[in-house]
N, C-alpha and C positions, 0 to 999 in steps of 0.2 A: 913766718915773716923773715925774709932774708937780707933787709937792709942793714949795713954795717952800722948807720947811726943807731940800729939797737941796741948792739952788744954790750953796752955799759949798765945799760937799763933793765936788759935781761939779766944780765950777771951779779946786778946789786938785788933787782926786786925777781927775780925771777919771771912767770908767765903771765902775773899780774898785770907787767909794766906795757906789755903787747896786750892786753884787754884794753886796761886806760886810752890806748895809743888809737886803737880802732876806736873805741866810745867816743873819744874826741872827734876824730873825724866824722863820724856819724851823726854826732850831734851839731859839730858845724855844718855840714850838707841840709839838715833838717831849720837848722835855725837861719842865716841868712843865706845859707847858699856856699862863701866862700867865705866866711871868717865866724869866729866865735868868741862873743865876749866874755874876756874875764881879768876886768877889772875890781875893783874891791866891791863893788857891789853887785859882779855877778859870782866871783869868785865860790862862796859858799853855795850857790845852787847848783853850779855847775859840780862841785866836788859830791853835793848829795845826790845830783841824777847820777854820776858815773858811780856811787857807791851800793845804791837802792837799785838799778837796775841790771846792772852784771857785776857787782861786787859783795853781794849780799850772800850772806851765809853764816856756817861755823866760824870759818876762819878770815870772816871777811876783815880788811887795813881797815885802821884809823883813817880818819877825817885828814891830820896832819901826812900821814903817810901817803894819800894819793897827792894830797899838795905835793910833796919830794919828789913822786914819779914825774906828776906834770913837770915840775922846774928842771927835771934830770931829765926829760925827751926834749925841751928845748934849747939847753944847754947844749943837747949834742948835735944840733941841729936838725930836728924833727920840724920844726914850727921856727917861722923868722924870728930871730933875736930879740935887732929891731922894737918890733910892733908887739914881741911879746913883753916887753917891758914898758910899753902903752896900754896893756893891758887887753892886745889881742891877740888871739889865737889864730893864727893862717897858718900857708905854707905855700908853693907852687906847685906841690901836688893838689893841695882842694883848691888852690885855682883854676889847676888845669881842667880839676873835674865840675870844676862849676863852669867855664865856660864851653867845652865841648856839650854839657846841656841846655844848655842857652842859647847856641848856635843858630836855631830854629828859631827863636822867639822873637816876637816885632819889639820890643822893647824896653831888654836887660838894665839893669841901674846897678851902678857899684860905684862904693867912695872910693874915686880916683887914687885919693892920699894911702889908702889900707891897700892899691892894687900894684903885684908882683910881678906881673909877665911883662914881657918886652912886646913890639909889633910882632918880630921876627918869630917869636914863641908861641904866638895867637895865630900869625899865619899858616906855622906849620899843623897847626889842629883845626884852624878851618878858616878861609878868608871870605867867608864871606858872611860870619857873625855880625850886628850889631855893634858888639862892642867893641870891635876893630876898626870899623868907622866911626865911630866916637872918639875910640884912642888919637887916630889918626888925625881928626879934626882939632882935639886940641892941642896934638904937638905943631901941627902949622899955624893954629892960631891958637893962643891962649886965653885970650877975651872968650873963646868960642863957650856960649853957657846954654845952648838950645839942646833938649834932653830928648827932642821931639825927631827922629829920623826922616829921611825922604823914602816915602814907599809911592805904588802906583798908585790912581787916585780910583781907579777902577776895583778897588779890592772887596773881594765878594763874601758874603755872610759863610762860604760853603770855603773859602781860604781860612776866615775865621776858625772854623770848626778843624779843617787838619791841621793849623796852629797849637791849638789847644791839645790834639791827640797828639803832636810830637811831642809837646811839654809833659805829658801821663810817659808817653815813653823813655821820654830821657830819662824821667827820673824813676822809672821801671827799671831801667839798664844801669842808672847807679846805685839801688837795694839790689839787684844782683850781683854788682860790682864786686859791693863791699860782702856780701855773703859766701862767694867764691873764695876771697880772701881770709875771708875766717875761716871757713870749712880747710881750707887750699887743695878744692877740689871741684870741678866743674858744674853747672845745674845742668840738665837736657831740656829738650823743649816742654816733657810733661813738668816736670818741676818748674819752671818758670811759667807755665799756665797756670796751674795749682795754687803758686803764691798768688797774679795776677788777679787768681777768684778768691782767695780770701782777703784780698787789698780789699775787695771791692766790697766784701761782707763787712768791712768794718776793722778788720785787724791791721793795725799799726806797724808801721817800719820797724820801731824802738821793737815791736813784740817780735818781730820776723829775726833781726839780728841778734836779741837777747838768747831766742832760743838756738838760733847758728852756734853763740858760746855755749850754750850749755851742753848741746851735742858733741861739742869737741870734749868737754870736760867731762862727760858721761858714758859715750859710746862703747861698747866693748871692742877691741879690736878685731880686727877681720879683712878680709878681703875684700869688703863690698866698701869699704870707707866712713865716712861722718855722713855723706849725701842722704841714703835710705833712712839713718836715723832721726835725721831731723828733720825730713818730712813728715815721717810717723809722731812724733814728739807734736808740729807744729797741727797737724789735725788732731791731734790727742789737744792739743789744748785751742783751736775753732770749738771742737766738740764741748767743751766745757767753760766755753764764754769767756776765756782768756784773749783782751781784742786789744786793752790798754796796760802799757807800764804799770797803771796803778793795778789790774786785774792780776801781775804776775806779785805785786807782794801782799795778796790775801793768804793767810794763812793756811797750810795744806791739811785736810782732812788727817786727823791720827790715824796709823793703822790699826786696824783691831788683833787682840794677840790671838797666836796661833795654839791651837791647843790636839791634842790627841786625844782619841777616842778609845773606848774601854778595851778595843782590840789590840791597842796600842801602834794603830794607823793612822797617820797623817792625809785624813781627805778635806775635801773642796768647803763640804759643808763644817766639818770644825774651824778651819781658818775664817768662814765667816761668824764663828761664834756661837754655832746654832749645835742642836745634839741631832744624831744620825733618827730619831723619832719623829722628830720635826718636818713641819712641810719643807719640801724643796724646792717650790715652784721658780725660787728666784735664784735658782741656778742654772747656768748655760748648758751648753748641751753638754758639751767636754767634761764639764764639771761633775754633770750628772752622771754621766759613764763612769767617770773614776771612782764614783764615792758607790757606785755599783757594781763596779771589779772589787773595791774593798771590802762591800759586805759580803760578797760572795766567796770571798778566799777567808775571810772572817769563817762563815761557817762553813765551809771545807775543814780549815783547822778545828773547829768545834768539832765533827763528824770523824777527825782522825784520833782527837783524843776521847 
């Protein structure tokens, strides 16, 4: 993240302060669209989803301490002043991304009072939204309270239907948005199909961008980037029924310990706990190779002494 209003944020909390900053955004996009409550009585939830879902660990902040980051991104103007001392969370960045996905739709709603952009600002992203004509109508008239737009009267069940598929897209292209920017590296078209089919299984926004962070915080470095890792990561966890936020904080299986064998070789089958006499049917092929070059250099050296 290269925006200056970070640097104070970064400097005080470190890379924290950029988790919090995206999970905010994230969770507003999810929750109305273009704003996020947090007044006193959403305050505390909002602090536990950004703690329980990309803040959890060893070293995870206090309760108090993502409070300080939130007050310290909008102090430096991350989020409007204003409306955050109303006890809302915006900006005109999640505006603009709310209404660039809206664009398409017959019939966007937003409290006027909580909205940020100018006509001029709306036109330059698309003038032919909904909610430009709305804006537009109650700057010339202000009585103006019809929520109901002028469309043709001819509009057919099969406009309904590509309606509905720009609305899956738009918000297709703002979980890629925000997952580029976590990664700050591109998807291709296979990785944006791939996620696409696991939307569709059931797997959550919240789980697609959780594991975006955990891949930056994990990845080994290399050439190939964060991209390949957290594809492998995000079918590592379809594969094993991780679809909900609540699914990523079950408890992860203990490893079992590693142990050596009388050869004093480390193979496939001691790390699963088992003695080299044992069946090994529930070993992969690899595994079974290895734990059979083992025995076999086992007794080589048996034969040389």
């Amino acid at each position: 993240m290269s925006d200056p209003k970070l640097i104070t944020a970064r400097r005080k909390y470190g890379a924290a302060a950029i988790v919090v900053y995206l999970q905010l955004l994230v969770m507003a996009y999810r929750d109305k669209g273009y704003y996020l409550a947090y007044g006193d009585s959403d305050r505390d939830g909002v602090i536990w989803s950004i703690k329980s879902e990309v803040l959890s660990g060893r070293y995870e902040p206090d309760a108090e301490k993502i409070a300080e980051m939130i007050d310290c991104l909008a102090a430096h103007g991350l989020f409007d002043g204003d409306l955050f001392q109303q006890g809302i969370i915006t900006s005109h960045r999640i505006q603009e991304h709310y209404y660039f996905a809206t664009a398409g739709r017959t019939n966007p709603e937003v409290k006027w009072e909580l909205w940020l952009l100018t006509e001029q600002e709306m036109r330059e992203i698309s003038s032919r939204s909904v909610l430009l004509q709305k804006f537009v109508s109650r700057e010339e008239n202000p009585g103006f309270t019809s929520e109901k737009p002028q469309f043709p009267s001819d509009e057919s069940t099969h406009s309904k239907v590509k309606e509905k598929d720009r609305n899956i897209d738009s918000n297709s292209t703002l979980l890629h948005s925000d997952v580029e920017e976590i990664l700050g590296e591109r998807l291709n078209k296979a990785n944006r199909s791939a996620i696409a089919k696991m939307r569709s299984l059931g797997m959550t926004d919240e789980v697609i961008t959780a594991t975006a962070h955990y891949a930056v915080g994990h990845a080994k470095s290399d050439s190939r980037g964060y991209v390949p890792y957290f594809m492998t990561v995000l079918r590592e966890r379809l594969k094993n029924g991780v679809l909900t936020a609540a699914n990523l904080s079950r408890p992860k299986e203990q490893s079992r310990p590693k142990q050596e064998d009388s050869s004093g070789y480390l193979s496939p089958a001691n790390i699963g706990g088992t003695d080299r006499g044992q069946d090994d049917s529930q070993l992969s092929d690899w595994e079974r190779e290895w734990k059979n070059r083992v025995m076999n250099r086992s007794k080589e050296n048996s034969n040389d002494d």
